[in-house]
C-alpha positions, 0 to 999 in steps of 0.5 A: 803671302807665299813666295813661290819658287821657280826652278830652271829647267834647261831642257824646257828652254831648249825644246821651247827654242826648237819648237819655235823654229820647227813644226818636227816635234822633239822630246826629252829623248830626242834632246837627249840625242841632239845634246849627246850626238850633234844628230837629228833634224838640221832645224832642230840643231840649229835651234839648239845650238843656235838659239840655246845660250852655253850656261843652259847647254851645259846645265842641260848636257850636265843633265843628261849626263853628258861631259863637256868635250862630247858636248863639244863634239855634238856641237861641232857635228852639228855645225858641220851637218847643220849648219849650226852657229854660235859664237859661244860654243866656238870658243867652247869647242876651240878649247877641245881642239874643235 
């Protein structure tokens, strides 16, 4: 008997939660924008930052290469543009100062 062996993938989660709640499709470079800018569809940003716990939005933004203060700022234009929520990432963007 073999074990298998399941690896995390963040950015799959988080394009799982977009795809359920918009039928605009998204791939990795468009979720690599959404993670870095807080820009992009608003459906999309709510998913993401909405629907997307924090330890897979930081795996994921650590992923594409994003720091945790312009994760912060993504985030925070988003809740402004997009009207995305997440009690999570208030606190994370609060220690920013956003």
């Amino acid at each position: 008997m073999t074990a298998s062996t399941h690896v995390f993938d963040p950015a799959a989660t988080a394009l799982s939660a977009i795809e359920n709640a918009s039928r605009i499709a998204v791939d990795r470079d468009g979720l690599k924008t959404l993670i870095a800018t807080g820009e992009g569809h608003s459906s999309h940003l709510r998913a993401l930052y909405g629907d997307v716990d924090l330890h897979t939005l930081l795996r994921l933004a650590a992923a594409f290469g994003v720091d945790n203060p312009t994760l912060a700022r993504s985030y925070a234009a988003a809740r402004r543009t997009a009207g995305a929520a997440n009690a999570e990432l208030n606190e994370f963007a609060a220690q920013f100062h956003l």
